[in-house]
Backbone as a ProteinNet text record, in pm:
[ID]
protein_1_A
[PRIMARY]
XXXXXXXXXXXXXXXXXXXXXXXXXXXXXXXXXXXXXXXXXXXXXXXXXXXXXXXXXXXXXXXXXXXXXXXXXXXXXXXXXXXXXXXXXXXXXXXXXXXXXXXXXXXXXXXXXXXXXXXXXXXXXXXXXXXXXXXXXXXXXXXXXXXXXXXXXXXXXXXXXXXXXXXXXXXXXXXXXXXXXXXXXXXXXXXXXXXXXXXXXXXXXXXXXXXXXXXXXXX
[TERTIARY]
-965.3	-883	-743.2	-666.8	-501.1	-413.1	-324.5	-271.4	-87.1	25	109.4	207.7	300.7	401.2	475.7	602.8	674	739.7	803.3	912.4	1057.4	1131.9	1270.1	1340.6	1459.7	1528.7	1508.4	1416.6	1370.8	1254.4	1199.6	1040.5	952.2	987.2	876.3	840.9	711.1	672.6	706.1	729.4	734.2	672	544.4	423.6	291.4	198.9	66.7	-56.8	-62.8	-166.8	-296	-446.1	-536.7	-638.4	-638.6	-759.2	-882.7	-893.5	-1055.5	-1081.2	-1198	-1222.3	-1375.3	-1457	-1610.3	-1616	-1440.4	-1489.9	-1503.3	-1520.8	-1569.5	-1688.9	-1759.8	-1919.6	-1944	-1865.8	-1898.6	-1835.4	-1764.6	-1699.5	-1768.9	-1823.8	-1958.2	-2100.5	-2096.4	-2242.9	-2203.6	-2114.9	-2124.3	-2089.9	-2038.6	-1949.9	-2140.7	-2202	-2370.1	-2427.7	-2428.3	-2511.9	-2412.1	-2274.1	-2232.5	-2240.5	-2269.1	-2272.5	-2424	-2488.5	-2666.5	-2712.3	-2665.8	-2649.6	-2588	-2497.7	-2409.8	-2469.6	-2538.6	-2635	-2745.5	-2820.8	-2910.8	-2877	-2775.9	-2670.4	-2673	-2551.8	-2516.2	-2598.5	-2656.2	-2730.8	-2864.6	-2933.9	-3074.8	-3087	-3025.7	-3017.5	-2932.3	-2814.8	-2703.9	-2683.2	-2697.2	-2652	-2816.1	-2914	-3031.3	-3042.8	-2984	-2941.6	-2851	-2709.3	-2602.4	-2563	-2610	-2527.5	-2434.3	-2309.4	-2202.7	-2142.5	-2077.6	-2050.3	-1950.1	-1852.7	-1708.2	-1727.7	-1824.3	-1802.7	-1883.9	-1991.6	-2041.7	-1955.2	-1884	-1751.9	-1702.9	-1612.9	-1544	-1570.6	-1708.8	-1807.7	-1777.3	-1805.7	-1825.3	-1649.1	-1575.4	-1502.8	-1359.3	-1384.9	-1347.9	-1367.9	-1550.2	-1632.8	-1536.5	-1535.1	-1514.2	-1374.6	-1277.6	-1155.4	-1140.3	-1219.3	-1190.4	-1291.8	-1363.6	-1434.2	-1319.8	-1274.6	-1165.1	-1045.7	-976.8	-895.2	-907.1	-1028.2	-1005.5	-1082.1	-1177.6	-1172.4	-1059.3	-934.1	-786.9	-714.7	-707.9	-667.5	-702.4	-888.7	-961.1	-910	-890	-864.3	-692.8	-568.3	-455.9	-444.8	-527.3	-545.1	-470.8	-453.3	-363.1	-419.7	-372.3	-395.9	-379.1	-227.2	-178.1	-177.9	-141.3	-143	-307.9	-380.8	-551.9	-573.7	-518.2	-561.3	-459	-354.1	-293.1	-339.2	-389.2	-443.6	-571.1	-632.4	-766.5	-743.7	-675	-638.3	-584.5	-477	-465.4	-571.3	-688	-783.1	-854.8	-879.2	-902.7	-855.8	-722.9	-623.8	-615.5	-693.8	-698.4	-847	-928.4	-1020.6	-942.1	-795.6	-743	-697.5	-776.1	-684.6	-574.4	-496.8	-438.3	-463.7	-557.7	-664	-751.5	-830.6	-931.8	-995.1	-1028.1	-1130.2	-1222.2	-1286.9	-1403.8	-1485.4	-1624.5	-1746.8	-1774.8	-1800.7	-1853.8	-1973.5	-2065.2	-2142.1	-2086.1	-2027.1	-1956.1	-1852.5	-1788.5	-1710.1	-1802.1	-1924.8	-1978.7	-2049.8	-2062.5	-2079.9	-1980.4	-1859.1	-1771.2	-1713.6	-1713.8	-1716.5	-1828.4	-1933	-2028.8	-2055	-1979.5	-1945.4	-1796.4	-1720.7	-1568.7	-1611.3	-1710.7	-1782.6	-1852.7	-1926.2	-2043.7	-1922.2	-1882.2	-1770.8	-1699.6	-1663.9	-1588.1	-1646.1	-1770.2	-1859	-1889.2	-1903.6	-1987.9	-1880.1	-1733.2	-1615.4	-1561	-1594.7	-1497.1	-1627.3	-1697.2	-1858.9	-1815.7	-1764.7	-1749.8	-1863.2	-1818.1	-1966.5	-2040.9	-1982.9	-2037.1	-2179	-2171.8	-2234.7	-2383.3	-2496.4	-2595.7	-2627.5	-2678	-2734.8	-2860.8	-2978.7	-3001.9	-2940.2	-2843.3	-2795.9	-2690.9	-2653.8	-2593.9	-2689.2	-2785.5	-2916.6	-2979.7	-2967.9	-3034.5	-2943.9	-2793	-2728.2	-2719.2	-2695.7	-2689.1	-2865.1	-2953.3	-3071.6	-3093.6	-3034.5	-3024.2	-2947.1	-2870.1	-2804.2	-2856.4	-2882.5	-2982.5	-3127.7	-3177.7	-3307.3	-3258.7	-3152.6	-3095.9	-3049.5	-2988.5	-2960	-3060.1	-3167	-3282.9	-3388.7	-3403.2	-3480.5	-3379.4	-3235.4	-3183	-3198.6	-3165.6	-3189.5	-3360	-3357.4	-3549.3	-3634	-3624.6	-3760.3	-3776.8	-3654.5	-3623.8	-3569.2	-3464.2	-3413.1	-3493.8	-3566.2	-3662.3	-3613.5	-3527	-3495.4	-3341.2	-3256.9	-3146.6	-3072.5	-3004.7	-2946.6	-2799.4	-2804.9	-2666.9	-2605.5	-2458.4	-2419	-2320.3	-2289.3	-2207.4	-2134	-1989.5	-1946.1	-1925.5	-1943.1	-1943.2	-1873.4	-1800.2	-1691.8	-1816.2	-1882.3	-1941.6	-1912.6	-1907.3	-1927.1	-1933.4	-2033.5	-2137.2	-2106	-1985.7	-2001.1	-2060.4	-2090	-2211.3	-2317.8	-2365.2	-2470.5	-2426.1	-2325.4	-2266.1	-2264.4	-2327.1	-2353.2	-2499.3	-2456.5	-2623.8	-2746.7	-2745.6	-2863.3	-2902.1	-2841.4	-2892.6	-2889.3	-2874.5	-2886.1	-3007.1	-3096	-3231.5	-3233.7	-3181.7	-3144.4	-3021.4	-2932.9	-2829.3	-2906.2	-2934.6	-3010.5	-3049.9	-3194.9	-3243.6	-3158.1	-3079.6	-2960.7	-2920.3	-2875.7	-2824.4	-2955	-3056.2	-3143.3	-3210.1	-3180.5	-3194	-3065.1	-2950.4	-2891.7	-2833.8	-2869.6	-2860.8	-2951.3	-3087.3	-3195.4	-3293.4	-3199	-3224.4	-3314.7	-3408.9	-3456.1	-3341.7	-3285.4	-3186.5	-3199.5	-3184.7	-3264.7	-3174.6	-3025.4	-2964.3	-2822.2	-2763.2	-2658.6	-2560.1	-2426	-2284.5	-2192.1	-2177.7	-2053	-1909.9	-1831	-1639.8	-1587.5	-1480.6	-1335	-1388.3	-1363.5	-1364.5	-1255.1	-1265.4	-1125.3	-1160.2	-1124.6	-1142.2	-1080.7	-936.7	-888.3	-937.8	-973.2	-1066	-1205.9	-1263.4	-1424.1	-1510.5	-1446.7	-1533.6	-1498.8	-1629.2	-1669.2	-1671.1	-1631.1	-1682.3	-1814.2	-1899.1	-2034.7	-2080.8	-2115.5	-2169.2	-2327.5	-2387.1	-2566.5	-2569.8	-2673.7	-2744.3	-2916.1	-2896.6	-3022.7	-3079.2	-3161.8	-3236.5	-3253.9	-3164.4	-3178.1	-3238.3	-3316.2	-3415.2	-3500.5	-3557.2	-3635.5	-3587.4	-3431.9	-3361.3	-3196	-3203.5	-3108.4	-2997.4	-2887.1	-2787.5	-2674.8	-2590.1	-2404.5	-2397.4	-2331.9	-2266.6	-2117.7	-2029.6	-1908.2	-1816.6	-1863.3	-1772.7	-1815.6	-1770.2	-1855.3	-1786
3474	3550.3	3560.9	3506	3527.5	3555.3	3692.7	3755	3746	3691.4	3619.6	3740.6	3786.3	3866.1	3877.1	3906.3	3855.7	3751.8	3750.1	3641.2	3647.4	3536.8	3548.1	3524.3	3508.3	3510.6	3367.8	3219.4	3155.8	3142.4	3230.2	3249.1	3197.2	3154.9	3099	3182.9	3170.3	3247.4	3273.9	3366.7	3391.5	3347.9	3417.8	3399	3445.6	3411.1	3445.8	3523.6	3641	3713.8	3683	3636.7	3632.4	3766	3809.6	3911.6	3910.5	3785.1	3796.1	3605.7	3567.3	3425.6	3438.6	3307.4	3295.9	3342.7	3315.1	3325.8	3487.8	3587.4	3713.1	3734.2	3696.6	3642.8	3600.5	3517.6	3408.6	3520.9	3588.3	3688.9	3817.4	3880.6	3987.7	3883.7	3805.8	3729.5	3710.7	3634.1	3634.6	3772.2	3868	3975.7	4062.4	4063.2	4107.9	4049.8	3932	3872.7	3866.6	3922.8	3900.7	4027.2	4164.2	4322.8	4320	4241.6	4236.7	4185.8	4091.2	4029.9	4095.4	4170.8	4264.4	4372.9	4459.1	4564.8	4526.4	4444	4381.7	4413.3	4345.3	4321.5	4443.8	4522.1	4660.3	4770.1	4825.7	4894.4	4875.2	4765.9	4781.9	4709.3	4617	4584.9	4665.6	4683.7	4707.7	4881.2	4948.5	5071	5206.3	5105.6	5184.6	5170.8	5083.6	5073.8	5111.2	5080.7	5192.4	5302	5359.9	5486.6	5507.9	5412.9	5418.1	5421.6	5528	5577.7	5495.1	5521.3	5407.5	5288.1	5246.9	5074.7	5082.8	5142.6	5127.9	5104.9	5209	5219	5099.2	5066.9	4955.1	4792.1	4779.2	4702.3	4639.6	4761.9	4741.1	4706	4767.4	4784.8	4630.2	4625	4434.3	4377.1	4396.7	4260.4	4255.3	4340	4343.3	4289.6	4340	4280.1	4150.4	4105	4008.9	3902.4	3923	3852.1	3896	3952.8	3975	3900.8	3872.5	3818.9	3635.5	3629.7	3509.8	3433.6	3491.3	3432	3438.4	3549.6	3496.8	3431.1	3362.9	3256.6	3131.3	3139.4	3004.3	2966.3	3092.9	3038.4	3024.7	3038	2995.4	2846.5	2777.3	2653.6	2648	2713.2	2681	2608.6	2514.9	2451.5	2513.9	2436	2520.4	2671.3	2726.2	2845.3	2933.3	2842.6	2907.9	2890.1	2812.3	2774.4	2917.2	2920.4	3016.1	3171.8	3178.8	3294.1	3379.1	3190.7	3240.8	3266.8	3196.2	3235.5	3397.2	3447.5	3616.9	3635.1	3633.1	3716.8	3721.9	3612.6	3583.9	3677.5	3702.1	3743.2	3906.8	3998.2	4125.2	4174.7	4081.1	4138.5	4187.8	4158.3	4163.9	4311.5	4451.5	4562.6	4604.6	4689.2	4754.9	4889.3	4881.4	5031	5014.3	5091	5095.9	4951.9	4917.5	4772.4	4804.1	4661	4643.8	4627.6	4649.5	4590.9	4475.8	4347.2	4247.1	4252.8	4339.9	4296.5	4345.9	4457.1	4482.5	4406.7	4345.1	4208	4082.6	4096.4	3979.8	4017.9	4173.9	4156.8	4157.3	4176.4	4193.5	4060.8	3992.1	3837.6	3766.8	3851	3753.6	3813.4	3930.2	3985.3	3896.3	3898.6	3824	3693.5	3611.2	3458.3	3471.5	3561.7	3569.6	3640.6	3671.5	3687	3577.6	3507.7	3439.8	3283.5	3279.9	3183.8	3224.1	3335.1	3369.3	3351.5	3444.9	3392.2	3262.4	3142.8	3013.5	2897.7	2897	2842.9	2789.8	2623.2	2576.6	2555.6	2504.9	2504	2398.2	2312.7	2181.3	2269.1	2364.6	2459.2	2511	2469	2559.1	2700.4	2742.3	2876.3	2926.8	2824.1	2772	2801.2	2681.6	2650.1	2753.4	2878.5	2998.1	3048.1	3127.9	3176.9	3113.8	2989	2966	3004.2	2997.6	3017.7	3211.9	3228.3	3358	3442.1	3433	3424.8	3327.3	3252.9	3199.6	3309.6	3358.1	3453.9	3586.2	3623.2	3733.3	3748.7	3621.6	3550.4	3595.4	3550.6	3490.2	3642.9	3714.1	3853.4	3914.8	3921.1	4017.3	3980.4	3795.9	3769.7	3824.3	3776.2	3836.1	3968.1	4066.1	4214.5	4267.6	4222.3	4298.2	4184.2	4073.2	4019.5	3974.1	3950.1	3892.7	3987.1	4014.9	4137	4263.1	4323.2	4389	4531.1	4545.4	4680.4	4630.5	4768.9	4757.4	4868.3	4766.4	4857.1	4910.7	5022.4	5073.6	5106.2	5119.5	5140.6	5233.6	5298.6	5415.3	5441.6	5472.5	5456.9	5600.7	5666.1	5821.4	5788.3	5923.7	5945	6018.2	5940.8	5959.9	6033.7	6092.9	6179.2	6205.6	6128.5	6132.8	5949.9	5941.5	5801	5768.4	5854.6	5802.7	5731	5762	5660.8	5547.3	5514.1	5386	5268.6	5268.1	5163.1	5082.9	4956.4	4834	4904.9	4986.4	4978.6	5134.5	5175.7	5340.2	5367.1	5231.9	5219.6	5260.2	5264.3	5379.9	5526.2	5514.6	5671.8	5748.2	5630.2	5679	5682.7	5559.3	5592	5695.9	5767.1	5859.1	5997.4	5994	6124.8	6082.5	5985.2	5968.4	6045.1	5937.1	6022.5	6135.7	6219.5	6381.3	6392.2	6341.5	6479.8	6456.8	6339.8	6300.6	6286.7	6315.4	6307.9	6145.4	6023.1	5910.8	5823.8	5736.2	5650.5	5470.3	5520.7	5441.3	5291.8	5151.5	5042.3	4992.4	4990.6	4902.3	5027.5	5002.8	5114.2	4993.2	5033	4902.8	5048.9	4980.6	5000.8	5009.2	5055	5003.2	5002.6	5057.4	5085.1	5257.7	5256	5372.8	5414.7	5537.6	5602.3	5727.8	5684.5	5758.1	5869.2	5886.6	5972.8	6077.7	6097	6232	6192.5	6079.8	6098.1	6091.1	6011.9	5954.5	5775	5785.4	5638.6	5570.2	5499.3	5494.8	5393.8	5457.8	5367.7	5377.3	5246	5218.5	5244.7	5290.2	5303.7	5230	5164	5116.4	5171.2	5178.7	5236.2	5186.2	5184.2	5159.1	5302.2	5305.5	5408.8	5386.5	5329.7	5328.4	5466.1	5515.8	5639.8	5772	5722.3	5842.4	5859.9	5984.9	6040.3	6060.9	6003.3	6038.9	5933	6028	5961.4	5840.6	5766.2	5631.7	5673.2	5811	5756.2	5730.4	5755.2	5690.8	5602.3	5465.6	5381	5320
-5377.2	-5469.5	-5410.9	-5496.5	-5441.5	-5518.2	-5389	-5497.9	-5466.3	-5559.1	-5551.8	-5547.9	-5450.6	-5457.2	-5356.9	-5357.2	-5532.9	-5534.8	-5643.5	-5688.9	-5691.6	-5642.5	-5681.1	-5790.1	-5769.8	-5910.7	-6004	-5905.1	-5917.4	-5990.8	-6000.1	-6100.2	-5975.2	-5862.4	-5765.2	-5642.6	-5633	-5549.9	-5383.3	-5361.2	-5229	-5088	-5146.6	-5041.8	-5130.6	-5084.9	-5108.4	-5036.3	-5109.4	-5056.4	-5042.1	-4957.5	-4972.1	-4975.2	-5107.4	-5107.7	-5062.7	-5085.1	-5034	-5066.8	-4937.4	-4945.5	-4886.9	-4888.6	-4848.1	-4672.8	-4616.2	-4481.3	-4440.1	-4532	-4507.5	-4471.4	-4556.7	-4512.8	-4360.2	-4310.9	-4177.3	-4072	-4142.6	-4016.1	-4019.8	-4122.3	-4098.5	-4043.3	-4081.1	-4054.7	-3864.4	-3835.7	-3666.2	-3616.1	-3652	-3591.7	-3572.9	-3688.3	-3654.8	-3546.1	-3547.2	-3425.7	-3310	-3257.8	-3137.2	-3122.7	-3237.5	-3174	-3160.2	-3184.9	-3158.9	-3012.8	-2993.8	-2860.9	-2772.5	-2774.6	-2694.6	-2698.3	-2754.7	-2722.6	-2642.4	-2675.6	-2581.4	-2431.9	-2416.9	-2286.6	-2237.6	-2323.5	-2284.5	-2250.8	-2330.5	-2394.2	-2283	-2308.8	-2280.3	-2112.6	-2102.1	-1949	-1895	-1871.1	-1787.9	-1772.6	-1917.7	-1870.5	-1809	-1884.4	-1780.8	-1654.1	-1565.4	-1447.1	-1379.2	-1440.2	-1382.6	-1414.1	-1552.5	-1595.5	-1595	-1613	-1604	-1794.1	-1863.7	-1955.1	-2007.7	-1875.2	-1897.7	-1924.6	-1847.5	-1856.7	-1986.1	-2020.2	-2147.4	-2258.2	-2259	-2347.7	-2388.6	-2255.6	-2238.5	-2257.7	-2241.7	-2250.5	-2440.6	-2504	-2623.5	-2684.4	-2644.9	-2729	-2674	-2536.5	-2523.4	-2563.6	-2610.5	-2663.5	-2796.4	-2852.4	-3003.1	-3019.4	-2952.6	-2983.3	-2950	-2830.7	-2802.7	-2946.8	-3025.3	-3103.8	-3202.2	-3256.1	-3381.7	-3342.2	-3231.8	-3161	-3143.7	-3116.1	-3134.4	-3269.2	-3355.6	-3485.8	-3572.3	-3543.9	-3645.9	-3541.5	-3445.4	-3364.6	-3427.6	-3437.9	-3490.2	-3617.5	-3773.8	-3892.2	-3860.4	-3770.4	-3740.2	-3749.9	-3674.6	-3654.8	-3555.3	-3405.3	-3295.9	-3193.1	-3155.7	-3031.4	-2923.9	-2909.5	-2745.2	-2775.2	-2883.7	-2861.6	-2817	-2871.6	-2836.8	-2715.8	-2662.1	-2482.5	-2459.7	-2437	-2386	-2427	-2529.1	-2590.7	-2499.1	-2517.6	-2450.5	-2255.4	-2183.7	-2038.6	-2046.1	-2166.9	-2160.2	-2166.2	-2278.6	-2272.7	-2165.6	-2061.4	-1962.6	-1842.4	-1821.7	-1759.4	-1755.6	-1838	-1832.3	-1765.3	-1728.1	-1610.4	-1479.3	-1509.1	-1321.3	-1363.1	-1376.1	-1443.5	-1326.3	-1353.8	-1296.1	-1220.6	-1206.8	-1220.2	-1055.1	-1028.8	-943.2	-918.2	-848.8	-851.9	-879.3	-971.2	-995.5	-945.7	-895	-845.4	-907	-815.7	-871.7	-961.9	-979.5	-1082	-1229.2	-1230.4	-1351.2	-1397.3	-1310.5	-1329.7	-1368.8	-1355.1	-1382.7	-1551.7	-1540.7	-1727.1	-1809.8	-1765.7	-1842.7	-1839.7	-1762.8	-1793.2	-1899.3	-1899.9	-1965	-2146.9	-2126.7	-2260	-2341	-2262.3	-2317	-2383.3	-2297.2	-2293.8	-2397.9	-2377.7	-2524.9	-2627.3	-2634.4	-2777.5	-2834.9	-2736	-2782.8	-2849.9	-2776.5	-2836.2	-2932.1	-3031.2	-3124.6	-3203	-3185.1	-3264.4	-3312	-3191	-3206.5	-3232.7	-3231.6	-3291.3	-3433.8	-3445.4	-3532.6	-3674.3	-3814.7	-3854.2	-3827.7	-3733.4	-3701.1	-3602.5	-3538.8	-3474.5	-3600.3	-3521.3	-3644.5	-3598.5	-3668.6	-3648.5	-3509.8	-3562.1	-3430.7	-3264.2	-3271.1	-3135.5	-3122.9	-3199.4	-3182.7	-3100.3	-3173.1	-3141.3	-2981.1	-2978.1	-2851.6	-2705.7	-2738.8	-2645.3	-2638.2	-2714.6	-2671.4	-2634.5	-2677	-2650.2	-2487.1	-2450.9	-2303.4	-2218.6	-2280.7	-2186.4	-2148.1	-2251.7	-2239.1	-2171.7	-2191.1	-2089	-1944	-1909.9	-1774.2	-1715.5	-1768.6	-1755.6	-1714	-1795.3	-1819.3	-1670	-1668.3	-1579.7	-1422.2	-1406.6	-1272	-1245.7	-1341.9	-1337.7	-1318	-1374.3	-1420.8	-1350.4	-1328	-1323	-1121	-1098.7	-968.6	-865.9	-955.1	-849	-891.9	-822.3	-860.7	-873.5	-721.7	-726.4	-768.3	-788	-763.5	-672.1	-588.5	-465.6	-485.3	-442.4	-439.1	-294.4	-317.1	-128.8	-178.2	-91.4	-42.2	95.3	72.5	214	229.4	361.3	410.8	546	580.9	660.8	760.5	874.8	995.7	1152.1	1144.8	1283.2	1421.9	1385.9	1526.8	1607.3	1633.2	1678.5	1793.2	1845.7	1956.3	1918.8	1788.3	1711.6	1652.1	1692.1	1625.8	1670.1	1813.7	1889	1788.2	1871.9	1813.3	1809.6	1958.1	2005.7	1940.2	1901.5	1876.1	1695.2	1602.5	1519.2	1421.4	1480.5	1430.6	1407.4	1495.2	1532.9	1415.8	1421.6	1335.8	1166.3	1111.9	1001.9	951.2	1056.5	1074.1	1065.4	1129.8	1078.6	969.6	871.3	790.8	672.8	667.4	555	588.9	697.4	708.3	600.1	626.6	602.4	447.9	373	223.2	199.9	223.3	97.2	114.4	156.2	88.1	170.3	115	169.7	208.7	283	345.7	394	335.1	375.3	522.4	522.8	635	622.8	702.3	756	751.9	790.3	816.3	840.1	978.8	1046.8	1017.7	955.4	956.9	1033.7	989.1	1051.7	1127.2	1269.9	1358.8	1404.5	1420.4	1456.9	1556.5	1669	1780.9	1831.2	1754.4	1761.9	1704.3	1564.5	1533.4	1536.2	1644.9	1621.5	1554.3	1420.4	1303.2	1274.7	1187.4	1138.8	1042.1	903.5	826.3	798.4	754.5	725.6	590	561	431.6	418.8	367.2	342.7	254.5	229.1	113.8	58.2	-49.8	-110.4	-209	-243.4	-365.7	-496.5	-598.8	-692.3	-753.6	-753.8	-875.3	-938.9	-786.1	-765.7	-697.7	-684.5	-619.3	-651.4	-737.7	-837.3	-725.9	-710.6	-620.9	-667.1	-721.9	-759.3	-704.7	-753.6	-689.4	-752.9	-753.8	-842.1	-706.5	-623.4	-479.5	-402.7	-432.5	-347.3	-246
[MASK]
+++++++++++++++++++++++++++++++++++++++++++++++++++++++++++++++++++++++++++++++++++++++++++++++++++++++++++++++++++++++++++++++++++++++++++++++++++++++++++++++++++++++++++++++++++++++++++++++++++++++++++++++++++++++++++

C-alpha cells in the first residue's frame, strides 16, 4: 500500500510513502523466532545461573536492536555500508563501563550473532536451516552449561590479612581460615598482589554456587 505525498507545482510526486508491504509478515515472523531463541538463552540457561538482573536486561534489549538494526540495513540494500554497520555493532561489546567477565562476554556475543542471523537470513535461507542453526546453538549452550560443566564456579577476590599464610607451604591452612570465616566450601585459593607495608594480601577464592547463596557483585 502506497501512500504518495505531496506534490509540486508539477502535479508529480515527491516521494512515496510505504504503508504497509508482505515484508511485515517476514519481520514479525523472524522477530518471534529470534525473541524465542533468545529466551531459551537468556532466561532458561544463563540467568538461573548467574542472577544477574542487569545483564538480563541488557541481554534482551541488544538482542533486539541489534535484530531491528540490521533487518532495515538488509531491505537498504547496502553493501559496504552493511559490513561497516555490522563491525559497529560489533564494536560496542568494548563498553566504556566496568569490565566484562568473559563468560558474559561470551553470551552477549552469542546473542548479537544469533540476532543477526535471524535478521539477515536470506529467503534463499529455509525455515528449516533457520531452525537448525539456532536450535544448534542452544544445544551447544545448554550441553557446555548444564551437561559438562557440571558445576558452576565462581571467584572472589578479598583483601587478606594474615600473610603469614601466604606462603606455598601453609596453603591449607590458609584455605581453612578462609572458609571459617565466609561460610564457603572453598575449592583452590590464588595469591596476588601483597603489600607489606600494611600486612595484607589480595586473594582470589573460588567456589562452587550452586549450593551456596553468597554475592558475586564483587569479583
Amino acid at each position: 500500500m502506497l501512500l504518495k505525498i505531496p506534490t509540486d507545482n508539477t502535479g508529480s510526486d515527491l516521494f512515496d510513502l510505504i504503508l504497509f508491504n508482505e515484508d511485515v509478515y517476514m519481520l514479525i515472523f523472524r522477530l518471534l523466532i529470534n525473541l524465542f531463541f533468545m529466551t531459551l538463552i537468556i532466561r532458561f540457561l544463563y540467568y538461573p545461573i548467574s542472577k544477574r538482573k542487569d545483564y538480563l536486561f541488557s541481554y534482551y534489549l541488544i538482542g533486539i536492536i541489534i535484530f531491528f538494526l540490521c533487518f532495515g540495513l538488509k531491505k537498504m540494500e547496502i553493501d559496504n555500508g552493511m559490513g561497516f554497520a555490522l563491525f559497529a555493532i560489533f564494536g560496542i561489546i568494548r563498553y566504556r563501563t566496568d569490565a566484562i567477565e568473559i563468560k558474559e562476554m561470551t553470551y552477549l556475543f552469542l546473542i548479537i550473532g544469533m540476532s543477526v542471523i535471524n535478521s539477515l537470513a536470506s529467503n534463499k535461507v529455509s525455515i528449516a536451516e533457520m531452525a537448525i542453526v539456532n536450535m544448534s546453538l542452544v544445544a551447544i549452550t545448554y550441553g557446555l552449561e548444564r551437561v559438562w560443566l557440571l558445576k558452576h564456579e565462581t571467584r572472589k577476590t578479598v583483601v587478606y590479612e594474615r600473610i603469614d599464610l601466604i606462603q606455598p607451604d601453609r596453603m591449607e591452612e590458609m584455605k581453612s581460615d578462609l572458609e571459617m570465616r565466609t561460610g564457603l566450601n572453598i575449592n583452590r585459593v590464588e595469591v596476588g598482589k601483597i603489600d607489606f607495608l600494611n600486612d595484607t594480601a589480595q586473594v582470589r577464592i573460588y567456589y562452587f554456587d550452586d549450593d551456596q547463596a553468597f554475592s558475586d557483585y564483587s569479583k
